[in-house]
VMD Tcl script that builds the backbone (N, CA, C; Angstrom):
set m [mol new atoms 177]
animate dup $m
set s [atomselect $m all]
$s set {name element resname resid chain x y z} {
  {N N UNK 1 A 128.879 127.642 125.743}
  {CA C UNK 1 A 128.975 128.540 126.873}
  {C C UNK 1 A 129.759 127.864 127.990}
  {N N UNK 2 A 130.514 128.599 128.489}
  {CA C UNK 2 A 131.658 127.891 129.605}
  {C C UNK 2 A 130.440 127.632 131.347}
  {N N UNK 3 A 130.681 126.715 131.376}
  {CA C UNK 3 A 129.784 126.646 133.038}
  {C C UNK 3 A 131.167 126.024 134.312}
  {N N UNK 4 A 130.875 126.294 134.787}
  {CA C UNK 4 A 132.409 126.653 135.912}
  {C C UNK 4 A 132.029 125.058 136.436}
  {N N UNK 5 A 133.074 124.437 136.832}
  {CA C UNK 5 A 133.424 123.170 137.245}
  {C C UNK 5 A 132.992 122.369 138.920}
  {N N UNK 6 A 132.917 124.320 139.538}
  {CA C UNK 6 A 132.509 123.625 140.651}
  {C C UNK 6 A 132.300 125.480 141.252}
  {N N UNK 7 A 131.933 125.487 142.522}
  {CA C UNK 7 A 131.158 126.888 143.253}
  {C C UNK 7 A 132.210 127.304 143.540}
  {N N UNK 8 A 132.138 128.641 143.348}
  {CA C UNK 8 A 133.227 129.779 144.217}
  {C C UNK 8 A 133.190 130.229 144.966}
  {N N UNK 9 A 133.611 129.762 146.406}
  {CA C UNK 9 A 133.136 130.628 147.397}
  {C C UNK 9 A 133.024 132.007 147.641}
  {N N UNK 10 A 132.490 132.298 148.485}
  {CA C UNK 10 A 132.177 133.835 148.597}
  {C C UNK 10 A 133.833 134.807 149.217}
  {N N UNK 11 A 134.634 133.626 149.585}
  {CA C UNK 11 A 136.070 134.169 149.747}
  {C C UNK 11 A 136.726 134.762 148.854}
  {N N UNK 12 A 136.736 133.619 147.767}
  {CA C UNK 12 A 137.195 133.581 146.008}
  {C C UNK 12 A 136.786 134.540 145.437}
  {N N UNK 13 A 135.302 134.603 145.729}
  {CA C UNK 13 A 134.536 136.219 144.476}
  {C C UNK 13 A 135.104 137.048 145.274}
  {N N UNK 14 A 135.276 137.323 146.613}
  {CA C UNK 14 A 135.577 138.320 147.141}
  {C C UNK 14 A 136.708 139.008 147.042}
  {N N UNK 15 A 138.122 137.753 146.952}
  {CA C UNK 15 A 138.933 138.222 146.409}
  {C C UNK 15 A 139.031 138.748 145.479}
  {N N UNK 16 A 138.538 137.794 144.400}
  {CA C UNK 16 A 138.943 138.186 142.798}
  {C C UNK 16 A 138.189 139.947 142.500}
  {N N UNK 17 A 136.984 140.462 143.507}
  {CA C UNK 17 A 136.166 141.772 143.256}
  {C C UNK 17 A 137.454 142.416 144.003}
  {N N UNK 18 A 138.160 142.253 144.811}
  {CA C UNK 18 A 139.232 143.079 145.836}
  {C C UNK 18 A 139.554 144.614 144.597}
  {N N UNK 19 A 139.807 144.405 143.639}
  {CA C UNK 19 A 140.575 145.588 143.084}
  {C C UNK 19 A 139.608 145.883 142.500}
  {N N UNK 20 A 138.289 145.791 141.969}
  {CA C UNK 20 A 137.268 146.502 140.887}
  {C C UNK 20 A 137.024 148.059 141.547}
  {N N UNK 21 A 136.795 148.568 142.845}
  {CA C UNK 21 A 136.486 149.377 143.781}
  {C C UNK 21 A 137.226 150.570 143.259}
  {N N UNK 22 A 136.901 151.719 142.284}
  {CA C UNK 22 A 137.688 152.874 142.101}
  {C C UNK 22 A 137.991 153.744 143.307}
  {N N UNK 23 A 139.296 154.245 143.275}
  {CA C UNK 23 A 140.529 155.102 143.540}
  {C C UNK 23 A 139.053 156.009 144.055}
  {N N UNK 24 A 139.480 156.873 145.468}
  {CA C UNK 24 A 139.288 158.056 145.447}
  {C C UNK 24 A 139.871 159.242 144.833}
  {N N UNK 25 A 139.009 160.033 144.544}
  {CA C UNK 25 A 139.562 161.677 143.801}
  {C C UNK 25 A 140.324 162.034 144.627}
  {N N UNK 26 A 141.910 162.734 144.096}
  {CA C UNK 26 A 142.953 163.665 144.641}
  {C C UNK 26 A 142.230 164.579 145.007}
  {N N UNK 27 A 142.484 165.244 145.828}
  {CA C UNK 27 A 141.927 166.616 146.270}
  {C C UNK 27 A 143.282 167.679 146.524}
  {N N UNK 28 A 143.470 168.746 145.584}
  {CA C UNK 28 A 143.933 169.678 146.174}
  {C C UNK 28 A 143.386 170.836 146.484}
  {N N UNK 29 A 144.163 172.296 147.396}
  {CA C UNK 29 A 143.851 173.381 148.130}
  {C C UNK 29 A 144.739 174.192 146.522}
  {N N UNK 30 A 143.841 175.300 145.717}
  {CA C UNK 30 A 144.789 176.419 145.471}
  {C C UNK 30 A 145.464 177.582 146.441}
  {N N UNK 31 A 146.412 177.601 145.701}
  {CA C UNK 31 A 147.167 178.732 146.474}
  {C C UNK 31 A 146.378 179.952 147.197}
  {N N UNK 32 A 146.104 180.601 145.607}
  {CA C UNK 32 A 145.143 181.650 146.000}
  {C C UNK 32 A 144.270 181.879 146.968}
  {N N UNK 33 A 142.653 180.816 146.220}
  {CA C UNK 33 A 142.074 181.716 146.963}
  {C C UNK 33 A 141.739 179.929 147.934}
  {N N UNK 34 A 142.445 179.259 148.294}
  {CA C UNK 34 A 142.527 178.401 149.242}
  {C C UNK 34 A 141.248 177.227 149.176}
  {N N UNK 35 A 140.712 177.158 148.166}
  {CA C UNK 35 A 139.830 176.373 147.323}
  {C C UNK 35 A 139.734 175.036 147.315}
  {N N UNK 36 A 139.061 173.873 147.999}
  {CA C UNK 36 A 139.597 172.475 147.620}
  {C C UNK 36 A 139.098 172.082 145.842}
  {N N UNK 37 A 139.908 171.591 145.464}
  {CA C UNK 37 A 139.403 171.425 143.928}
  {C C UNK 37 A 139.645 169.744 143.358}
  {N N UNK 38 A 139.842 169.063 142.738}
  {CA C UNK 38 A 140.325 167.870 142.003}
  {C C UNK 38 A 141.647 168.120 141.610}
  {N N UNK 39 A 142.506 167.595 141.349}
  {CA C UNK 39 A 143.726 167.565 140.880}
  {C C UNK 39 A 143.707 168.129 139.542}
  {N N UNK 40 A 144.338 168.248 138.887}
  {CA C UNK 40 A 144.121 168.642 137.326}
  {C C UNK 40 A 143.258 169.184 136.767}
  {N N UNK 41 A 142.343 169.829 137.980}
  {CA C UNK 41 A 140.821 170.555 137.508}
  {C C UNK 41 A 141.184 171.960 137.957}
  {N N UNK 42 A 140.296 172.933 137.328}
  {CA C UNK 42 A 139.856 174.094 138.444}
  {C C UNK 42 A 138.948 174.248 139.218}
  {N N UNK 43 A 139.454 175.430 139.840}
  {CA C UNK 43 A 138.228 175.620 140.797}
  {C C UNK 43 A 137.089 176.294 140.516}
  {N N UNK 44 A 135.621 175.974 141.051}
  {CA C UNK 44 A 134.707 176.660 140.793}
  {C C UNK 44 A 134.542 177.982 140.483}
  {N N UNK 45 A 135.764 178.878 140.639}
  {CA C UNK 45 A 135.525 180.652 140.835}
  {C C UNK 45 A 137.083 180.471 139.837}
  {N N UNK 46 A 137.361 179.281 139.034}
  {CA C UNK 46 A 138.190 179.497 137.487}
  {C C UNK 46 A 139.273 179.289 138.011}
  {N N UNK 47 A 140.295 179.502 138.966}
  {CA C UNK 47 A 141.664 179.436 139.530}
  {C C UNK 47 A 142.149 178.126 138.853}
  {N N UNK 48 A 143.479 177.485 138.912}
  {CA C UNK 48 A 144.563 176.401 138.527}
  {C C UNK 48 A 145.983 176.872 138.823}
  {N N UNK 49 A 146.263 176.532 139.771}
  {CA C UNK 49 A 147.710 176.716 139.942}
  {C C UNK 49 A 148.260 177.961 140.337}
  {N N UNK 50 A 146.798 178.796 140.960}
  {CA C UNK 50 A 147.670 180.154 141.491}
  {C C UNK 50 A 146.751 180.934 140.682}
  {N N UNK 51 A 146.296 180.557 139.127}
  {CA C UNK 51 A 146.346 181.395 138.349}
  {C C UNK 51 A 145.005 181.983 137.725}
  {N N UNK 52 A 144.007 182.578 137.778}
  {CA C UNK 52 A 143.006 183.485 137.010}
  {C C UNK 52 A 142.898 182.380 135.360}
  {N N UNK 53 A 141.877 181.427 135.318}
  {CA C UNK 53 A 142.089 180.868 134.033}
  {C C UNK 53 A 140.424 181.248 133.503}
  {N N UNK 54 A 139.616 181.418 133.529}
  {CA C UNK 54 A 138.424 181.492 133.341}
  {C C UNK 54 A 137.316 183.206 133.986}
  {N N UNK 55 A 137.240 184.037 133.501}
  {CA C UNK 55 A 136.376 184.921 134.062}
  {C C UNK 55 A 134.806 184.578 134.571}
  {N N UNK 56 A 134.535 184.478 135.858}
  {CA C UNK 56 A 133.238 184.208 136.177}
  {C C UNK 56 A 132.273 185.580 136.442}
  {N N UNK 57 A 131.229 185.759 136.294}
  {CA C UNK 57 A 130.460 186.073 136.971}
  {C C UNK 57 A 130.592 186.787 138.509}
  {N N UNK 58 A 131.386 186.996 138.937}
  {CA C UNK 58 A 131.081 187.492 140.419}
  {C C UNK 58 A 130.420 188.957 140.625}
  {N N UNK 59 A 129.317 189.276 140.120}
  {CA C UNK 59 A 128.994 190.640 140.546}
  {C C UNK 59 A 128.711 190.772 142.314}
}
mol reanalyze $m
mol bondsrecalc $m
mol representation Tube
mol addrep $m
């Protein structure tokens, strides 16, 4: 088992953690019905790109 040679400061871990931290989610607005959604997703009421992709429920 490898045991490290000497302590890492809390600078060092800190750096080396610098990039682990995921990306926030894109957020876009559809056209339509002006919706914030995820990028490459639809929107809750089915829309993508302008467009009617899914029939929901709206009575």
């Amino acid at each position: 088992m490898a045991v490290q040679k000497s302590k890492v400061t809390r600078s060092r871990r800190g750096m080396r953690r610098s990039h682990d931290s995921l990306p926030k989610a894109a957020i876009s607005t559809d056209e339509t019905t002006g919706e914030r959604h995820r990028r490459h997703h639809m929107t809750p009421d089915g829309f993508h790109k302008g467009r009617q992709i899914v029939q929901g429920d709206n009575d």
